[in-house]
C-alpha positions in Angstrom: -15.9 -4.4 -8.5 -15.8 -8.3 -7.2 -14.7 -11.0 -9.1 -13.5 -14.7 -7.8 -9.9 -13.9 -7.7 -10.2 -10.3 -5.9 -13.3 -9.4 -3.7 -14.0 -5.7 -3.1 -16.4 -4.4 -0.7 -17.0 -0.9 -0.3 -18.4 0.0 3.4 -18.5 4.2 3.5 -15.5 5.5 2.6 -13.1 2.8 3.3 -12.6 0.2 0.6 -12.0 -3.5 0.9 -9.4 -5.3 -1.4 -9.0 -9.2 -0.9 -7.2 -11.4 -2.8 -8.7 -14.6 -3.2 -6.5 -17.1 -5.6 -6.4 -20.7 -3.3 -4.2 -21.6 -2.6 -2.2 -19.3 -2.2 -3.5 -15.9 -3.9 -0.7 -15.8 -6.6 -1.4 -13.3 -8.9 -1.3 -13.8 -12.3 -1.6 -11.2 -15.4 -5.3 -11.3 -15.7 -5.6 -10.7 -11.6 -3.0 -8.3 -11.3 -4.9 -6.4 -14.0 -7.7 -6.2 -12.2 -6.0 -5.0 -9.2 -5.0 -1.9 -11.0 -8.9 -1.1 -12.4 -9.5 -1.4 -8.5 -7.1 1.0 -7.3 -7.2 3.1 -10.1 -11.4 3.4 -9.7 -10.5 3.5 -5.4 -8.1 6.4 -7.0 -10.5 8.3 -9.2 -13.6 7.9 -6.7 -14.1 11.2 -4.7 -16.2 9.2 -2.1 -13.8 6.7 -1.1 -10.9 7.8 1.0 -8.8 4.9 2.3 -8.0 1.2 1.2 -7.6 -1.7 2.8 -5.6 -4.8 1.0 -5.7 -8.4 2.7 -6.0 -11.7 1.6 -8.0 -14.8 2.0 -7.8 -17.2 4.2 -5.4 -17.5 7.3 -2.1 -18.9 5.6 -0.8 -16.8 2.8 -1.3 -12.9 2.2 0.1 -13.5 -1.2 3.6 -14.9 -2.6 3.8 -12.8 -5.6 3.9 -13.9 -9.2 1.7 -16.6 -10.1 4.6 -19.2 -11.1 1.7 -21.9 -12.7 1.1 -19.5 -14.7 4.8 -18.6 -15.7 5.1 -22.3 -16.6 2.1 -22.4 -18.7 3.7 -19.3 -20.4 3.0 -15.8 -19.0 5.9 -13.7 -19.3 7.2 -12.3 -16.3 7.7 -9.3 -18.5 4.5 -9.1 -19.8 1.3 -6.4 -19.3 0.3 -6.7 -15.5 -2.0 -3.1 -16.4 -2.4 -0.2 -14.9 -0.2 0.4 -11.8 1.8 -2.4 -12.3 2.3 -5.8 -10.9 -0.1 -5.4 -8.1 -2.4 -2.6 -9.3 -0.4 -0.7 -6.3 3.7 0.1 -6.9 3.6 2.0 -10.2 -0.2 3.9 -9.8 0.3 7.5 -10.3 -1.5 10.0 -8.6 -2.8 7.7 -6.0 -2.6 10.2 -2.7 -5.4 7.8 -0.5 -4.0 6.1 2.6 -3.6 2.4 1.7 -3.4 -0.4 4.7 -1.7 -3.9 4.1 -3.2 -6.3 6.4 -0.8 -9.2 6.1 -2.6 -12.0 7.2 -0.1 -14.5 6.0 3.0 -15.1 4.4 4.0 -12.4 2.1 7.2 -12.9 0.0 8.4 -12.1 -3.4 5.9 -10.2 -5.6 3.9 -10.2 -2.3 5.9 -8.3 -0.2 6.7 -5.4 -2.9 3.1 -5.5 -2.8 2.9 -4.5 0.5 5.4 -2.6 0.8 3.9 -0.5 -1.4 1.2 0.2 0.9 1.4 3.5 3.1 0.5 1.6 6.3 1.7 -2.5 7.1 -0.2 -4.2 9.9 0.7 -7.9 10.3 -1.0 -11.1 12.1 1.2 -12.9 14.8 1.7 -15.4 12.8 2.9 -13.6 9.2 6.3 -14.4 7.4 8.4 -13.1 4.7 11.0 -13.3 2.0 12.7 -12.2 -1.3 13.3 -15.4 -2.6 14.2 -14.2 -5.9 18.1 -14.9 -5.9 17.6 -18.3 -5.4 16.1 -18.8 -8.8 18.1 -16.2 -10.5 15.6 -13.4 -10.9 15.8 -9.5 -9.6 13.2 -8.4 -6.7 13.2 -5.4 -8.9 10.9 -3.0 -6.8 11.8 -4.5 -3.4 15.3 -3.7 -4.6 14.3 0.0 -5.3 12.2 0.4 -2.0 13.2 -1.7 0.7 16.4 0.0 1.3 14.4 3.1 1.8 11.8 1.6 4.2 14.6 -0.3 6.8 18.7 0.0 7.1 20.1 -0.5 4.3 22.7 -3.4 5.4 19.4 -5.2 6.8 17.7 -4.5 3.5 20.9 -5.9 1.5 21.5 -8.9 4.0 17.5 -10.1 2.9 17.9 -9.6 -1.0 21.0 -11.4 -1.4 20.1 -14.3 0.4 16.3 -14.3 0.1 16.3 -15.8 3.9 12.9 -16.1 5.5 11.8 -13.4 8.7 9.1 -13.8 11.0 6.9 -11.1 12.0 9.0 -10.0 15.2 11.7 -9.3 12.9 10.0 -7.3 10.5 8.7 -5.4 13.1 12.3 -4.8 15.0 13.3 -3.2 11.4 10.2 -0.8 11.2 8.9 -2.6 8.2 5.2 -3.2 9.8 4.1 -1.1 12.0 1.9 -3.2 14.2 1.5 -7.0 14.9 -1.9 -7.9 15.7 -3.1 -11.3 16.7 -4.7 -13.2 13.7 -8.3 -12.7 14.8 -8.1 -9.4 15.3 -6.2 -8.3 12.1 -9.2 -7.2 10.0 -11.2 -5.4 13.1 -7.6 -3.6 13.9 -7.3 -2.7 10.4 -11.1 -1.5 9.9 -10.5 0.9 13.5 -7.4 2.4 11.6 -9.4 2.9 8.5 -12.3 4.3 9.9 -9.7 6.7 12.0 -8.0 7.9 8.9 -11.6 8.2 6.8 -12.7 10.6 8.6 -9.5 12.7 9.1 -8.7 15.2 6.2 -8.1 13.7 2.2 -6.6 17.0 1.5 -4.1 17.0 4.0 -3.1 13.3 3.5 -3.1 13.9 -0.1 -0.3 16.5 0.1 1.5 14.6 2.5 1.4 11.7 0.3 2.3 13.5 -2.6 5.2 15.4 -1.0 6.7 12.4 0.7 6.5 10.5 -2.1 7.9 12.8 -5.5 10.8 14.4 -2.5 11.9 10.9 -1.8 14.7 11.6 -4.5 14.9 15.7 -3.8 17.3 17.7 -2.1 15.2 18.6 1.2 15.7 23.1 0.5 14.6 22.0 -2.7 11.5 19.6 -2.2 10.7 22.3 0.7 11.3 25.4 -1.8 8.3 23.1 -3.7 6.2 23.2 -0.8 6.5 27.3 0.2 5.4 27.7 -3.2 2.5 25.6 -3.5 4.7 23.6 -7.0 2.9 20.5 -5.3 -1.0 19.9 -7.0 -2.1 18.8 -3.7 -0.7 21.5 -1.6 -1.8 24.0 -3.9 -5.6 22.8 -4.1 -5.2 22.4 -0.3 -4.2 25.9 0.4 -7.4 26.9 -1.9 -9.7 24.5 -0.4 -12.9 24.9 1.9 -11.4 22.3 3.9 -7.9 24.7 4.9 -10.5 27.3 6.0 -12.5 24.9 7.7 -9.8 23.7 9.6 -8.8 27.2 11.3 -12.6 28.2 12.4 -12.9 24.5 13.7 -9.6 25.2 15.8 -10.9 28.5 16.6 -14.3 27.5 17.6 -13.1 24.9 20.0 -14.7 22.0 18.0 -14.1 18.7 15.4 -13.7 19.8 12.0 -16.0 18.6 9.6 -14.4 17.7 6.5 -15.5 17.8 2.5 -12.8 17.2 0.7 -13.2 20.3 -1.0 
């Protein structure tokens, strides 16, 4: 699962995702492919149960579409594979807990990127942007989500003039949930991993899945859903060794131990 433009390392249930284009980890159609056999295999593999996504070196996290590669004629409309541009914003079924460690500047493609990450934890020194309007393009999924994730008049205010934010910033507007000086980024974002691998993949796969397809529901009817068990994951939760596991752990005064089964 490694190759010189995205490094993967696997260390017990958590999965490592680095992108690693100098000199700025662009993606371009071939990487961005790749990204999605990643997540879709991180997806798919019982034994894994949360990622992490980062990027090399200290300066840039990634700035989105590979625009060398637009010039030597890639089509921004073209097959970036399975998930999407990213591997991440378009992957159905992916109900894993997935950390953005933003080591850098993220803007454009980059930021939809991780945005579309469950969890955002940036270094002290990370920027962003949507710089899109200035060259007359759409931040198409930014567009969709951002005003979703922050107040909408904030959201608007960064799309339509693609201005640049600093960390503090994003932060103020809940965007990331932590800043983290830049050495301890990775070792922050391994502690969170760890924490979330060993809590319960059922559980966060419903509540992944819920939060998620309700995002556009009416809430009595994304809750009638829930009550009756119309959600896969909630359905094979509430059928699960894990749900039973979970009430004799509570009644026996003691950590659950968890299968994912």
């Amino acid at each position: 699962m490694t190759s010189s433009n995205v490094l993967t390392e696997r260390r017990g249930a958590v999965l490592e995702v680095t992108l690693n284009r100098p000199k700025a980890n662009a993606i371009d159609m071939a990487t961005s492919r790749e990204l999605g056999e990643i997540f879709t295999e991180f997806r798919d593999d019982p034994e894994l149960r949360v990622a992490i996504l980062t990027g090399a070196g200290e300066k840039f996290f990634c700035p989105g579409w590979d625009l060398k590669a637009a010039a030597s004629g890639e089509d921004a409309d073209g097959d970036y594979g399975k998930g999407g541009f990213g591997g991440l914003q378009e992957l159905r079924g992916l109900n894993k807990p997935v950390i953005a460690a933003v080591n850098g500047i993220a803007c454009g493609g980059g930021l939809e990127l991780a945005i579309s990450a469950d969890i955002i934890l940036a270094a002290d020194h990370a920027s962003f942007a949507l710089p899109e309007i200035k060259s007359g393009t759409v931040a198409d999924a930014a567009t969709l989500k951002l005003p979703k994730r922050i107040p909408y008049h904030i959201a608007m205010e960064l799309l339509y003039t693609g201005r640049w934010f600093d960390v503090e910033e994003a932060h103020r507007w809940g965007l990331v949930n932590r800043i983290v000086p830049a050495a301890e980024l990775m070792a922050e974002a391994r502690k969170m991993a760890d924490e979330l691998a060993a809590g319960p993949p059922l559980v966060f796969a419903a509540i992944k899945e819920i939060a998620r397809e309700a995002e556009d529901m009416k809430f009595q009817d994304a809750l009638n859903r829930i009550n009756g068990s119309q959600f896969e994951t909630v359905e094979r939760l509430y059928r699960s060794e894990d749900q039973k596991e979970g009430a004799r752990a509570f009644a026996e005064k003691r950590d659950p131990v968890w299968k994912g089964r």
